[in-house]
C-alpha positions in Angstrom: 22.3 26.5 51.1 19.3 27.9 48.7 18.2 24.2 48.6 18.1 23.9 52.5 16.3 27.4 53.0 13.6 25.9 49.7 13.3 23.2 52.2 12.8 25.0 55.5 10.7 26.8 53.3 8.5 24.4 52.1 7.7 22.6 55.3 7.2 26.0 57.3 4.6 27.1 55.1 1.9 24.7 55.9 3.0 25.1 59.4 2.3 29.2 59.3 -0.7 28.7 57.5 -2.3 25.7 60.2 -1.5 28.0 63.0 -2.8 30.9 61.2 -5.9 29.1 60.1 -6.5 27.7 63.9 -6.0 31.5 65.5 -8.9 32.8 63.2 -10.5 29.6 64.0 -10.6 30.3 68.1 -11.0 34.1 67.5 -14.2 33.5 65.6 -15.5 31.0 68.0 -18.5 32.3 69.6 -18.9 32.5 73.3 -21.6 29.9 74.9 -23.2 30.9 78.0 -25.2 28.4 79.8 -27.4 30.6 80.9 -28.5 31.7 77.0 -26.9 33.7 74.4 -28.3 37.0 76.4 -25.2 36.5 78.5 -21.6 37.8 77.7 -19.8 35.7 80.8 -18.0 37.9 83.5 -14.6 37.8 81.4 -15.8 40.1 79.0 -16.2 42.3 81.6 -12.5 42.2 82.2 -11.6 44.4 79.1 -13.1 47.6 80.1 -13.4 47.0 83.8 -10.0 45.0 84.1 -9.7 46.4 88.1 -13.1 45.5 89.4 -13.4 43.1 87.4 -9.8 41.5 89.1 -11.0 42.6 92.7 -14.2 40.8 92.3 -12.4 37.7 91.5 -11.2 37.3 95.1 -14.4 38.4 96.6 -16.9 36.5 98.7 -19.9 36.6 96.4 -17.1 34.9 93.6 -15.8 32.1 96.0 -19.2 31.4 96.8 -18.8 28.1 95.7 -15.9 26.6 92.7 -14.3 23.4 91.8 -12.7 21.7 93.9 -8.8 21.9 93.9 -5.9 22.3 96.3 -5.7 26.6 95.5 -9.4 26.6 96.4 -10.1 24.4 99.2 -9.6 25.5 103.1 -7.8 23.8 105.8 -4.9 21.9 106.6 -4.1 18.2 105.4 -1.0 17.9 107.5 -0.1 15.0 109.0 -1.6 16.3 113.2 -4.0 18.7 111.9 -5.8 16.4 109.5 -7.8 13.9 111.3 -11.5 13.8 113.0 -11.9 11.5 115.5 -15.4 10.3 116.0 -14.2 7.4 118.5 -11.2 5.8 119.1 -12.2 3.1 116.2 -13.7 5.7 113.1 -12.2 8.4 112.5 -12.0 11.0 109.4 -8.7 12.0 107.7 -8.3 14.9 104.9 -5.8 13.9 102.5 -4.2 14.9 99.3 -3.5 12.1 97.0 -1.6 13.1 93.8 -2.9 16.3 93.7 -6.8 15.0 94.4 -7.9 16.1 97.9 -10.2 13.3 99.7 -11.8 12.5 103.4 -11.2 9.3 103.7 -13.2 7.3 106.1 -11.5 4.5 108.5 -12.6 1.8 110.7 -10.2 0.2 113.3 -7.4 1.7 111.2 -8.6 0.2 107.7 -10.2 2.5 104.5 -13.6 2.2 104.1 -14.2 4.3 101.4 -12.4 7.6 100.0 -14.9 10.6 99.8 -13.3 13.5 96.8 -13.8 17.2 97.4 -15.3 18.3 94.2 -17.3 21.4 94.9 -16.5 23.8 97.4 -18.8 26.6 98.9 -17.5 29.7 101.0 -14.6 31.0 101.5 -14.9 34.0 104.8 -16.4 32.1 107.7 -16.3 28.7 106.8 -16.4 26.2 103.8 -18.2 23.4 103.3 -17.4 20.5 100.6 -19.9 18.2 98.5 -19.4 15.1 96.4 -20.9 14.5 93.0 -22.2 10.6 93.4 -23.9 10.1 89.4 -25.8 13.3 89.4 -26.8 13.8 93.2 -24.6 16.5 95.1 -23.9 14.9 98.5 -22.5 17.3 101.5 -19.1 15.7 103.0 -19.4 15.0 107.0 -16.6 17.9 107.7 -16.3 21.8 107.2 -13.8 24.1 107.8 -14.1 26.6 109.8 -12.0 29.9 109.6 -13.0 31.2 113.6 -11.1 28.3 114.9 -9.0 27.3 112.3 -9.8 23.8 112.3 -12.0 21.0 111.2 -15.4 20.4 112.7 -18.8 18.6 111.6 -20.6 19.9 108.2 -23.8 21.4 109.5 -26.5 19.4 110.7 -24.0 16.0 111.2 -24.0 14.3 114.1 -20.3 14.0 116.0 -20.6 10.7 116.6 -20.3 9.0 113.5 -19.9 9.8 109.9 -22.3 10.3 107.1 -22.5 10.4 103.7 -25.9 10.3 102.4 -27.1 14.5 102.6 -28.6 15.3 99.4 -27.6 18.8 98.5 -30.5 20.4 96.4 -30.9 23.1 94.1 -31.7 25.4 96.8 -28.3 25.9 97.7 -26.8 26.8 94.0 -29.2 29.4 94.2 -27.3 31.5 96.4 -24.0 29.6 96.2 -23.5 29.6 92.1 -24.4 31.8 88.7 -26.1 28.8 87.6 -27.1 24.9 87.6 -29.9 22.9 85.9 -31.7 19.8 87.1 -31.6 17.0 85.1 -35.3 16.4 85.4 -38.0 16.7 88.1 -37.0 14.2 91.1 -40.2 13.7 94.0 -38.0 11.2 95.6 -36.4 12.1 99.2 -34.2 10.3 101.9 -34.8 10.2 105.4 -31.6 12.0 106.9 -31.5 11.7 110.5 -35.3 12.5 110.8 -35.3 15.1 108.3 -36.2 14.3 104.5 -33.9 15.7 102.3 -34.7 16.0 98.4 -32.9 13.8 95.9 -32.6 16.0 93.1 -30.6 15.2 90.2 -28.5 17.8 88.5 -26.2 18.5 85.6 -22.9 18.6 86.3 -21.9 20.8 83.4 -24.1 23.4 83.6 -22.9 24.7 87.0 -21.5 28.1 86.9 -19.3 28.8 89.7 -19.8 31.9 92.0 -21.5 34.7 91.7 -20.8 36.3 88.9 -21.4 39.8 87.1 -23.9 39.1 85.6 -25.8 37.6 88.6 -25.9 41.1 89.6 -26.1 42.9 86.7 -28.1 40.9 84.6 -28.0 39.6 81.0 -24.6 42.0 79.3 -24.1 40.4 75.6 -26.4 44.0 74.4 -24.0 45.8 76.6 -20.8 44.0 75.5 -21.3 44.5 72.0 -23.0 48.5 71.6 -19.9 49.3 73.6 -17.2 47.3 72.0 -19.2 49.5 68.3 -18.9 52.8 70.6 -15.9 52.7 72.4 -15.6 56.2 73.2 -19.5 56.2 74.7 -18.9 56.2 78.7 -22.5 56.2 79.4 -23.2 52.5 80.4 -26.0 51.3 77.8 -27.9 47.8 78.4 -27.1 46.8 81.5 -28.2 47.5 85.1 -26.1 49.6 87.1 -26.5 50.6 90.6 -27.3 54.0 89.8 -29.5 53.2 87.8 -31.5 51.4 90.2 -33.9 52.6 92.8 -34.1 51.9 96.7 -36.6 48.7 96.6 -34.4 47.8 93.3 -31.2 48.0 95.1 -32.2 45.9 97.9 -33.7 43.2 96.2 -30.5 42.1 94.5 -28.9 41.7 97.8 -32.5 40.2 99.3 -32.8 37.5 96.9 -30.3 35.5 99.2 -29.7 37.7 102.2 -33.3 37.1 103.5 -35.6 34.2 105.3 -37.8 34.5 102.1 -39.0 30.5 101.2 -42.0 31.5 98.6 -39.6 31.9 95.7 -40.0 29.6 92.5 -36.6 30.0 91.7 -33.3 32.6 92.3 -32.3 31.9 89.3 -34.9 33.3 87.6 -34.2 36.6 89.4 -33.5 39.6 87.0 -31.4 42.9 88.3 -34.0 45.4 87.8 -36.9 44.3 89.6 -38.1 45.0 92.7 -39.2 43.1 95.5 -42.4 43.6 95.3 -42.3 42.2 91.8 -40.6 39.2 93.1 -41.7 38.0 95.9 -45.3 39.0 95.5 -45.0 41.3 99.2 -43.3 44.3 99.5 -41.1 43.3 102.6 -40.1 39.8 103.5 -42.0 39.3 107.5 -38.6 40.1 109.0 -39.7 38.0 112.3 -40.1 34.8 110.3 -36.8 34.1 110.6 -34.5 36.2 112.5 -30.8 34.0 112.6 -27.8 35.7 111.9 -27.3 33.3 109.2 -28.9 33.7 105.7 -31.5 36.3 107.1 -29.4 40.1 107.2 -32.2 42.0 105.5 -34.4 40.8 108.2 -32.3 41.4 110.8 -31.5 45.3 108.8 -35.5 46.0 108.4 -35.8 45.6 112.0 -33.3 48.1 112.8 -34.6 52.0 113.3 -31.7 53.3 110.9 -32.9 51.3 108.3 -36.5 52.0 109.0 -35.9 56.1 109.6 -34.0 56.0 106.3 -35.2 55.9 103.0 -31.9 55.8 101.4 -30.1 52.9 103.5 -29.4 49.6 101.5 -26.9 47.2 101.6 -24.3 49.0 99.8 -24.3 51.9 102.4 -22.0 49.6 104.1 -20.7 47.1 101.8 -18.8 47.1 98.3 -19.3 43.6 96.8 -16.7 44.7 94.5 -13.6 44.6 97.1 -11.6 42.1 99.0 -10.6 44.8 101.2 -11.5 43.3 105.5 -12.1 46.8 106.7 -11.1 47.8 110.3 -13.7 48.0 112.8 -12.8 51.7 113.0 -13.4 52.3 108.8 -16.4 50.5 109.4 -17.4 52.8 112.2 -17.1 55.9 110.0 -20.0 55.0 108.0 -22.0 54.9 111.6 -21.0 58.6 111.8 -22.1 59.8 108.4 -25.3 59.9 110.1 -24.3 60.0 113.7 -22.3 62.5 115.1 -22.3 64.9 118.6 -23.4 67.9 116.1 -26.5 66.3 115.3 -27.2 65.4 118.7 -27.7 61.7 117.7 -24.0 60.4 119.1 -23.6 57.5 121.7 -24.2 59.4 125.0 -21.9 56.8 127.4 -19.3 58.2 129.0 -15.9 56.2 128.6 -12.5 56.0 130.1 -9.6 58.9 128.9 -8.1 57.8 126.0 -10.9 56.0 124.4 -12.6 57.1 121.2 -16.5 55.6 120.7 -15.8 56.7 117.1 -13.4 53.6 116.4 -15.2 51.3 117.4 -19.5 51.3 116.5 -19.5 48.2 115.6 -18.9 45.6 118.4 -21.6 47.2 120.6 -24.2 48.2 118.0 -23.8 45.2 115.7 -22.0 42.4 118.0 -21.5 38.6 116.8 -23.6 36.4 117.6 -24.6 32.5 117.2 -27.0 31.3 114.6 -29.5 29.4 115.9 -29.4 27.0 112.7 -25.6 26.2 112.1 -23.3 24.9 114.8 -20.6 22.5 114.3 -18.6 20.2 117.0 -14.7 19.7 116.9 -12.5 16.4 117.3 -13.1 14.9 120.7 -15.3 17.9 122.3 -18.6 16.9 123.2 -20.2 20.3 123.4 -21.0 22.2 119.9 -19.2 24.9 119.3 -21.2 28.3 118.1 -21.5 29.3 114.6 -20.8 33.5 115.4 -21.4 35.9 112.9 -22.2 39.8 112.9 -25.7 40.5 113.5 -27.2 42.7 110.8 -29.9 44.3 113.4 -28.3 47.6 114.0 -29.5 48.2 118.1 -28.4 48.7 121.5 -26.9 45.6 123.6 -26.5 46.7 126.7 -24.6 43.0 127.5 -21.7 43.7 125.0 -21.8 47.8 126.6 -20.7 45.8 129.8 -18.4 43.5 128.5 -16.3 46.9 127.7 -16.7 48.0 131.3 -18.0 51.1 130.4 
């Protein structure tokens, strides 16, 4: 017995001592952000703001764009509800093979080619999916859209017949990601259906997925570490906080993407703190250059006379980037009335039926949907496109959507 437990002894050892040795090996391994070693990555966030830092996860600005996989791509690859038709010869079909999602392109019932989802971008109102092919990012030909649930045409495809060949360029990391490099300075450009789209080349490892933590907050190694040495400090040290931010400051975080603004060098090289005036060489973006419900809400906001009678109002007065929560028309209403209300004498003045409260519902009639001018996509077999609605961010009267609610 003392000879078999010398044994067990003898070969455990080197066994405690390997997993031992390779523990302190991964503890003492040093985070690398892509970014630079300024950066701390959003999971250290997690330690001492484990439930934002969990919310956040499922939010909007993080799914802006990830890898592609069958828990984060849209849309159903069911056998009926799978297929794009462009004639009765080519059509499109979305299909999971061994756990690896494709469209896969046919002609007269025979594969052409096989198309992989590898990157994914959005997640509310629609997602669309692109293709690494070497190191050019290639949009597929189909989308999913959320307001029909349904496939239709990736933005800017024609419904007649599939293509492959839309470069994707850096532009659209910007806002989509946390962070991606090009792989060197590419003047070449493809003629795609009489637009000429740039062929950049980019690295496919230094993407960081979504927008991250630090994407708002900035650069939080300094913060990570003076905290993790003070634990008991609660005052946030080395990082940019939103109170710590004035008005101009506030709104340029959100403006960097939520504008019309095309005289940037790079988002990327954005830094929470500054101001727009510091960034974009103006003080306001020209709201009127481009006023589509899509891409451009601080233009469509700085034209609204809340936002212009205010000198408090930013994005945040309405929106936590932090949540997941899909407020109620009527919880989104009672932000409208911390300004508005009958004692003030600045309250909607129409008269409505018995029984129904203006107070529940703000929002449809002062900020209605509407279709972008720029994104519209087409469904299987329809030869109309079908609108790309989305809640306009100029805050007005609309007398048209007063009289759809027959008041």
């Amino acid at each position: 017995m003392k000879r078999m437990i010398k044994s067990l002894f003898s070969v455990s050892l080197p066994f405690v001592l390997l997993l031992l040795l390779s523990n302190c090996a991964h503890q003492d391994k040093e985070y690398v952000d892509l970014r630079g070693n300024q950066y701390a990555g959003s999971e250290s966030c997690m330690e001492c703001h484990p439930k934002i830092y969990n919310e956040a996860l499922k939010s909007s600005h993080y799914k802006a764009s990830a890898a592609a996989s069958i828990k984060n791509v849209l849309g159903n690859f069911s056998p009926g509800y799978n297929t794009y038709s462009y004639d009765k010869d080519t059509k499109m079909v979305m299909e999971n093979r061994n756990n690896e999602l494709f469209q896969v392109y046919y002609k007269n019932g025979k594969e052409i080619k096989a198309y992989r989802f590898d990157i994914v971008m959005g997640a509310k109102n629609a997602q669309t999916s692109l293709f690494w092919d070497k190191d050019i990012v290639y949009e597929l030909p189909l989308s999913y859209y959320t307001s029909v649930n349904n496939w239709g045409t990736s933005p800017s495809y024609p419904p007649n017949q599939p293509s492959f060949s839309r470069a994707i360029s850096i532009d659209c990391f910007e806002c989509h990601s946390s962070n991606i490099e090009l792989k060197h300075k590419n003047t070449e450009t493809e003629n795609y259906f009489g637009t000429e789209m740039k062929m950049e080349t980019m690295k496919k490892e230094s993407v960081i997925f979504g927008i991250d933590c630090e994407r708002c907050h900035g650069p939080a190694k300094a913060h990570v570490d003076y905290h993790k040495e003070n634990p008991g400090l609660k005052l946030a040290k080395h990082i940019v906080t939103h109170q710590s931010l004035n008005n101009q400051q506030k709104l340029a975080r959100c403006v960097i993407c939520h504008s019309a603004a095309t005289n940037l060098e790079s988002r990327f090289k954005f830094v929470p703190g500054k101001s727009m005036a510091d960034f974009y060489n103006v003080s306001i973006p020209n709201p009127a250059a481009n006023s589509d419900v899509h891409g451009n809400q601080y233009g469509l906001l700085s034209q609204s006379k809340c936002f212009l009678e205010s000198k408090t109002m930013d994005c945040t007065s309405c929106h936590d980037s932090h949540t997941t929560e899909i407020e109620s028309l009527s919880r989104q209403s009672e932000k409208c009335l911390s300004c508005h209300s009958e004692v003030k004498k600045n309250f909607c003045p129409i008269k409505v039926p018995s029984g129904f409260a203006l107070k529940d519902n703000c929002i449809d009639c002062h900020m209605p949907k509407k279709a972008s001018g720029v994104i519209g996509f087409y469904l299987s077999g329809k030869s109309e496109m079908s609108p790309y609605l989305l809640r306009t961010h100029k805050i007005g009267i609309y007398p048209e959507e007063t009289q759809k609610k027959n008041f």
